[in-house]
N, C-alpha and C positions, 0 to 999 in steps of 0.2 A: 555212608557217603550220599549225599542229596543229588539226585538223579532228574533231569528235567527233559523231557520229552513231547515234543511240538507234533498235532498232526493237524491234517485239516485243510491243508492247502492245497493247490491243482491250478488250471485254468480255465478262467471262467470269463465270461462274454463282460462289459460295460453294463451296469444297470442292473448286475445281479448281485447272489448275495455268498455269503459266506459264515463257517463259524471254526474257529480254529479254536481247537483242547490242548491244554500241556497239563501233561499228567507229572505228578509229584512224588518222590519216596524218599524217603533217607530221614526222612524227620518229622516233627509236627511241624504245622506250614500255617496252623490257623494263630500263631501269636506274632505272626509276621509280613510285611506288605510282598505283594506280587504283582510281577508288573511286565507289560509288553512291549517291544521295543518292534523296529523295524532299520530295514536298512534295502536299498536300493541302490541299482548299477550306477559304480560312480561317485556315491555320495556316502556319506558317515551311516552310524548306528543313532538314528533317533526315537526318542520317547514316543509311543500310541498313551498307553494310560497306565496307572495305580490302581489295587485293586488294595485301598487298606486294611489291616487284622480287626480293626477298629468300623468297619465295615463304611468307611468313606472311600469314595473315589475319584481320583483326577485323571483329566484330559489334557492332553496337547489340542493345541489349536487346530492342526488339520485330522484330530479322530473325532472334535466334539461333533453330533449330531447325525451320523455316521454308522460310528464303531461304539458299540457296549461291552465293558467289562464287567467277568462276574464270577465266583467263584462257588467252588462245594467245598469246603472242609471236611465233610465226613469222606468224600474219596478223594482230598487233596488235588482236585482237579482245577484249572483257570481256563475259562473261556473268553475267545471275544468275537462277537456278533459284527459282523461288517456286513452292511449292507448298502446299495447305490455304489456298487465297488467302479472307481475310475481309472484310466489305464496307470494314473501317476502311482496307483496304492500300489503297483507292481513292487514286490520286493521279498525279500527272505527276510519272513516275521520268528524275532525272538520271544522267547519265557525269560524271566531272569525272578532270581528269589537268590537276597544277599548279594554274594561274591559269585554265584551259581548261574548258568547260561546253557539253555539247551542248543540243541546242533539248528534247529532252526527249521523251516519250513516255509516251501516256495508258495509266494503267490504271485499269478500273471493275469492280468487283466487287460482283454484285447482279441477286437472282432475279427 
């Protein structure tokens, strides 16, 4: 069973940075896209980025220039690099790969 586990998150001041991991098991992962979501108090679950099998990647509009997606396939791991973190990025960031969704992981940003 595909297993998705988010760490990496905490609170951190305006202006700083961050890298959140979701580690992966239950399958091969590198013939397939993976990807970040987020969600914030209040609001839905939206897209950060795609990390494609195919080794392309997309952005939503407020992770381009930011936040980098990136992946290992030899240890099935997804990262993503936030950096200039603003209090708005405050939210509980998702893993997702397929139908599959980790439990999630907080991030709070705010002096």
């Amino acid at each position: 069973q595909v297993q998705l586990v988010e760490s990496g998150g905490g609170l951190v001041q305006p202006r700083c940075s961050l890298r959140l991991s979701c580690a992966a098991s239950g399958r091969t992962f590198s013939d397939v896209n993976m990807g970040w979501y987020r969600q914030a108090p209040g609001k839905g679950r939206e897209l950060g980025a795609i990390s494609g099998y195919l080794g392309t990647t997309l952005y939503s509009d407020s992770a381009k220039g930011r936040f980098t997606i990136s992946r290992d396939n030899a240890t099935n791991t997804l990262y993503r690099q936030m950096n200039n973190l603003k209090p708005e990025d405050t939210a509980i960031y998702y893993c997702n790969v397929l139908q599959y969704w980790g439990q999630g992981t907080q991030v709070t940003v705010s002096s």
